[in-house]
N, C-alpha and C positions, 0 to 999 in steps of 0.2 A: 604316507602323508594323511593327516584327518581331515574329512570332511564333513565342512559345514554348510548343507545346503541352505540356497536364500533362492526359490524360483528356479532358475535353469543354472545359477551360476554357485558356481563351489568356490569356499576359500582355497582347497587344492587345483583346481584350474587356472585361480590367479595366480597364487604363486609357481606355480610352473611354467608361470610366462616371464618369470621376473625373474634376474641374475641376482645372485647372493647379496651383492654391495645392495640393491635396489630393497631387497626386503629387509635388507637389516635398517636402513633408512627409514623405509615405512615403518618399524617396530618400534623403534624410535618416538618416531610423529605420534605414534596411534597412544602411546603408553602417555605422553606429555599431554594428548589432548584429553583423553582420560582421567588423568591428572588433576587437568586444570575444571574440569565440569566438577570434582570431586570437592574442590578446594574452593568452588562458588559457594557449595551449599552454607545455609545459615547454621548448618550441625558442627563444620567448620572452625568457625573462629568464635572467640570470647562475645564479639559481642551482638552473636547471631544475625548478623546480614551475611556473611559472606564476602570473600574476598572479590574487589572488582576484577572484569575478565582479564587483565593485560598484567593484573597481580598477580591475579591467578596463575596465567601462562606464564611469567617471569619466575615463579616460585616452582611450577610443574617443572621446568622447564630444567632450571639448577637441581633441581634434586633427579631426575632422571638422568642427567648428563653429569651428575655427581660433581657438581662446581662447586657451591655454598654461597656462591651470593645473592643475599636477600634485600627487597625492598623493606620486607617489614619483619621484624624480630619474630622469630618462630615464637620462643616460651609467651611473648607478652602478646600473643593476637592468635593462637593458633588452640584451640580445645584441644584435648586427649587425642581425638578423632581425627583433626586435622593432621598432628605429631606424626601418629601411626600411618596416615594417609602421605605423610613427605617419607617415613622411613619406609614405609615399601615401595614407592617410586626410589627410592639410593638404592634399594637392596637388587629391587630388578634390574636398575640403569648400570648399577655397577657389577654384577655377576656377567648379566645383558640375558636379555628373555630367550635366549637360543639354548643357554645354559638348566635354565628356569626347563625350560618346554624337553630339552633333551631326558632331565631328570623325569620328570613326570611320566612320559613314553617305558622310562627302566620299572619307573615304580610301577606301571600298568601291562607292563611283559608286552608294548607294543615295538615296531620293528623300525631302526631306525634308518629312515631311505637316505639314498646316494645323497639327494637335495640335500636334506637336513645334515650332515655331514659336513658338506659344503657349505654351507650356513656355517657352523660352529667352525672350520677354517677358518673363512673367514672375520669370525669376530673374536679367535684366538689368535688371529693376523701370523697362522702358523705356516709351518712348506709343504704340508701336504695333511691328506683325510685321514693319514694312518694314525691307529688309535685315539681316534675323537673322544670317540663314546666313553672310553675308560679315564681320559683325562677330563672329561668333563663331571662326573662323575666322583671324580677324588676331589677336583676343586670344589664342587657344591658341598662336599663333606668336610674340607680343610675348611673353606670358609663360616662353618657354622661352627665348629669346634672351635676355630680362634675367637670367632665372634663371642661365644658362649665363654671363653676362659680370660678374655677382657673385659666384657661386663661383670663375672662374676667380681674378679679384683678391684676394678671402680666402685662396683655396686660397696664393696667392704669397705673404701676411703671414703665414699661419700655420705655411709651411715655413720661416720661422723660428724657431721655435718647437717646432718637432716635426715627426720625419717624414714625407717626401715624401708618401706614402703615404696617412697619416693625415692630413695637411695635406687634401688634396684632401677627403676625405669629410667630415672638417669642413666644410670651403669650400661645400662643395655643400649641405649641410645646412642650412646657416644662412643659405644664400641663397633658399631654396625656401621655409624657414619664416617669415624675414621678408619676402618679397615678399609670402607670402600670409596676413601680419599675424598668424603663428600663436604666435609665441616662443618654441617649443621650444628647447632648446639642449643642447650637449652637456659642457662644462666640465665638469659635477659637483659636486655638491655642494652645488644650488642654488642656483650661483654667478651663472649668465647672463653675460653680460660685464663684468661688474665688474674683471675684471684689465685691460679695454680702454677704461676709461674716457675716457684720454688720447690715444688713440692716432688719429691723424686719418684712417688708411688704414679701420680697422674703422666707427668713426665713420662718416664719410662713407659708404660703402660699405652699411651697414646702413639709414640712417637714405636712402641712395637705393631703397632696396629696397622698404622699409616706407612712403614716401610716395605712389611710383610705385603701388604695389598698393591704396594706400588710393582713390586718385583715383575711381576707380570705372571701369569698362568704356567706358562712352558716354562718358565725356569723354577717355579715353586713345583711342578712335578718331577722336575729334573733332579731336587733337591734330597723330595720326597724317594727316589730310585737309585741318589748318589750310594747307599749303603751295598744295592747291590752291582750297578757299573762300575763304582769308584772313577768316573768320569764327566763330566760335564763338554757340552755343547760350545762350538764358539760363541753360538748367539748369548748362553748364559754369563761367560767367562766374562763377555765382553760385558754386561749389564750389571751383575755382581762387582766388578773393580773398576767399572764406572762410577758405580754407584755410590761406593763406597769411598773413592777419591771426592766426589763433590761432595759428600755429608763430612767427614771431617774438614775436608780443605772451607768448608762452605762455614761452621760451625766456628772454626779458628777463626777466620775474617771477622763473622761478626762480631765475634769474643773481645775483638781489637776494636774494632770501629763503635760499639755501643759502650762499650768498657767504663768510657769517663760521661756518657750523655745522662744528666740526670733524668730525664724524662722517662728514660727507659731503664738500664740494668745501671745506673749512677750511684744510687741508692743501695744496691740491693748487695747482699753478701755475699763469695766469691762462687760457694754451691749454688747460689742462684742464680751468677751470674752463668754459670756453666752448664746449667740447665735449661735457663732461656737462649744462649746461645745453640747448643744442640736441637732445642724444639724448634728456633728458628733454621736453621737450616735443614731441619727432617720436612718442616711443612709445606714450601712451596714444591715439593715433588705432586704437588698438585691439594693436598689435603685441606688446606682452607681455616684447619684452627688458627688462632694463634694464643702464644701468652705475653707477646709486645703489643704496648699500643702502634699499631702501624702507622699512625698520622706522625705519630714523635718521634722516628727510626729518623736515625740522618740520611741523607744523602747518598751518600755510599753505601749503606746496606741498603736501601731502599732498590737502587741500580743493582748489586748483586741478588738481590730477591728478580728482578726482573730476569736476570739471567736464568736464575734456576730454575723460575714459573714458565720458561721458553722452553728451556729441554725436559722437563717433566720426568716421567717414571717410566717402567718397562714397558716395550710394546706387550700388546695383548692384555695387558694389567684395568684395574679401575683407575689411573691415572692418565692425567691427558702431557697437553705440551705434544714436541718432536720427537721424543724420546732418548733415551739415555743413549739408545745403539745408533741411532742415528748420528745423534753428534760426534759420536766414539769414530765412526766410519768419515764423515767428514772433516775432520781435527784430524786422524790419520791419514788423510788423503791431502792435506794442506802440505802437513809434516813430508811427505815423502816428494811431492810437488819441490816445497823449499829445496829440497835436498837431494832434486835432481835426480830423483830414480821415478822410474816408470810404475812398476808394481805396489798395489797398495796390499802392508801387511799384518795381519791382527794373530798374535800370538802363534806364530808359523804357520797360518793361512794364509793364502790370496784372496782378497775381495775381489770379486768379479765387477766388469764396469755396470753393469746392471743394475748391482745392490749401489750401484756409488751413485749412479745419477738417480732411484729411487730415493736416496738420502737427501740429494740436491733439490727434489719437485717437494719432498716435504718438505722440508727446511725455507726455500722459495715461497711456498704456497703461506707456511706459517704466519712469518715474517712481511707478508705482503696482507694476508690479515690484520696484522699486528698495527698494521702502520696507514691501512685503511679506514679500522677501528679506530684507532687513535684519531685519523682528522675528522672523523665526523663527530666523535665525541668533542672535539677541541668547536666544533661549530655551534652544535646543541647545546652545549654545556656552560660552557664560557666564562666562569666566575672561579676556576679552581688554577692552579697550577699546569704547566705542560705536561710533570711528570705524574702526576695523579690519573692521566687520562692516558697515560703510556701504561702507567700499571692496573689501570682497571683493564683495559683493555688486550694485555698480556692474560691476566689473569683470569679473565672470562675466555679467552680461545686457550690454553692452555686447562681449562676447567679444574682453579684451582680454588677459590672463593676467599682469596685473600682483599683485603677492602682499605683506601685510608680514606670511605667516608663517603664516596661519591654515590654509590649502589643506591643509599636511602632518599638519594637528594635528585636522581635521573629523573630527567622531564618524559612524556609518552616518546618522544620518538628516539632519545636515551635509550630506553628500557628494550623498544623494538630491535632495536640497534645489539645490544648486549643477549636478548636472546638468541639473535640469529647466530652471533659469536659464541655461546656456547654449546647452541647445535652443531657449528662446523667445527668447534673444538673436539666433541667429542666425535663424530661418525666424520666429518667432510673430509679432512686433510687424507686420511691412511684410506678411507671407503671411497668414496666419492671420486676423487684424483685419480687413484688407483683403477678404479670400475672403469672411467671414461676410456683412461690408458690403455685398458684390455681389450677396450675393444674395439679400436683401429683396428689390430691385428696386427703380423706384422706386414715390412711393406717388399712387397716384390719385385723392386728391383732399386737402384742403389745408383744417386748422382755423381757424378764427379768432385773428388777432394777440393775445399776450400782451405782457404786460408785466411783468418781473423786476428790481429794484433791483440795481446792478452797482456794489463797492466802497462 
């Protein structure tokens, strides 16, 4: 561990007082507050005062925790400075600074201790310390390589468009923020890609970005190894053909439900229809772009974008939500319940009870967010719809930055309200919940069977 003396106390003596979930928490905190001093300055924003504090921290806050929703338009209030100042807050918040720190330690041949290991557990939300180091290490290399061969191809659509120049730093922008599920954007105007609905190069390109990031860490190593196991994990199996049943199944829905809405794909021709249908269902795995206007989506996709912005993307991943393995284990635990068998089973394994009531305190913990958020927003707010305030509020604990509107329009104690929701989106639910849980311990000795009427 390195130390940084201040007086008699070391940053290695604090943290070796602090369990893992505890410092991943605080790293968390310390990057967002950091953040937010960074995002006052008058260097900042266009029109050199600086973002107020509670801007500040609203905007640290989503781009640390890789959300994307903004009170104020990045392109149209945010200098150069500030840009670069949100894309390294996505880049750190979504690798997460354990990964950042483990690299650094390879690159300077320093040694990495038991703690630190521990650490990257758990913020890979993996089942053990073996082979930390070397998967952290491929990931910080995958993810610059993807990052680097998505900008590069944006950067080449958008020098159509606008100079060479500019092309590139868009390019790279928006490849950095959707790999790491964050959907910043730079358009203007809180446009997001709506000009690019159609366009199969941005399309594709995006909706590879925002998938690949979502997968989660262990199964993008897993993937990276499949040439020489020629096997895969349950955990993968299960998150792969999860994943892949909601992005079509999710993708067809909307295709049906927007199909005839002029508002949205009414208009547009059948490749566009089918391409805004697929971005829409690739982007609430938590990513934040969109290319529908989301105020205009009907009803029914409005409610299945809810659903998906609730189970999110891989554990371990830059995406937030319940996750895909969570649902997978709970949906098959319903399934086997209906049908009268005991054992719950994923591709000729047994899920242990263990993994199954973990599924339930997430899912529980979510959902009771979800629906505490929602009434307070419904109190504060009060001029918008019920479902607006179901989906901001989805979509901030799920840290996905999807928006129909309400983000720019949040009163102060709104906006307090939605940070706290994207903090616990991204660390509380899997860190937090988890942390407390561990450490009851277990209990030594054991009441007598009850019995409770169920349904």
């Amino acid at each position: 561990m390195i130390l940084f003396k201040t007086g008699e106390i070391t940053l290695g003596f604090l943290l070796n007082r602090l369990n893992p979930s505890a410092i991943l928490v605080l790293g968390f905190a310390v990057i967002i507050l950091i953040g937010t001093g960074v995002l006052s300055l008058p260097i900042a924003t266009e029109d050199g005062k600086g973002l107020p504090f509670l801007d500040a921290l609203f905007t640290a806050t989503s781009a640390t925790c890789v959300t994307g929703l903004v009170v104020v338009d990045t392109a149209d209030t945010f200098t150069m400075f500030g840009e670069l100042s949100i894309l390294a807050m996505i880049q750190i918040g979504g690798l997460g600074f354990m990964t950042f720190t483990t690299f650094l330690f390879i690159m300077l041949r320093k040694k990495i201790s038991l703690k630190e290991r521990l650490l990257l557990k758990e913020a890979f939300n993996a089942s053990s310390t073996s082979g930390m180091v070397k998967i952290a290490k491929r990931i910080f290399i995958f993810t610059f390589v993807m990052e680097f061969l998505g900008g590069v191809v944006l950067a080449a659509r958008f020098a159509y468009d606008m100079p060479i120049a500019k092309a590139v730093y868009y390019g790279f922008f928006h490849a950095i923020s959707n790999f790491n599920n964050a959907g910043f954007d730079l358009m203007g105007g809180f446009r997001s890609l709506t000009e690019y609905v159609g366009d199969p190069v941005v399309v594709v390109v995006v909706c590879t970005m925002i998938v690949t990031g979502g997968l989660g860490f262990i199964v993008i190593n897993e993937l990276y190894e499949y040439y020489q196991t020629r096997k895969f994990s349950l955990h993968a199996k299960v998150v792969l053909s999860t994943s892949a049943i909601l992005l079509v199944g999710g993708a067809i829905l909307i295709f049906l439900f927007e199909y005839s809405n002029v508002k949205t794909m009414g208009t547009l021709t059948l490749q566009e229809k089918i391409l805004g249908a697929i971005f829409h269902s690739v982007t609430p795995r938590t990513a934040g772009a969109n290319t529908l206007p989301m105020a205009d989506l009907t009803h029914a996709t409005l409610f299945l974008t809810i659903f998906l912005m609730f189970i999110g993307g891989g554990s371990g991943s830059t995406a937030g939500g319940i996750k895909v393995s969570t649902f997978t284990v709970l949906a098959a635990a319903m399934l086997k319940q209906l049908q009268g068998k005991e054992e719950v089973v994923l591709f000729k394994r047994r899920i242990v009870t263990e993994t199954i009531l973990k599924a339930m305190t997430v899912s529980m913990s979510g959902g009771l967010i979800v629906v505490a958020v929602t009434f307070l927003l419904s109190l504060t707010e009060k001029k918008y719809d019920f479902i607006v305030y179901l989906f901001e509020a989805t979509s901030a604990f799920g840290t996905v930055g999807l928006s129909m509107g309400l983000t720019p329009e949040l009163s102060e104690i709104g906006k307090g309200v939605i940070i706290i929701t994207m903090f616990a989106g991204r660390v509380g639910v899997v860190t937090i919940a988890f942390a407390i849980a561990k450490r009851t311990g277990r209990e030594r000795y054991q009441y007598a069977k009850g019995n409770v009427m169920i349904g």
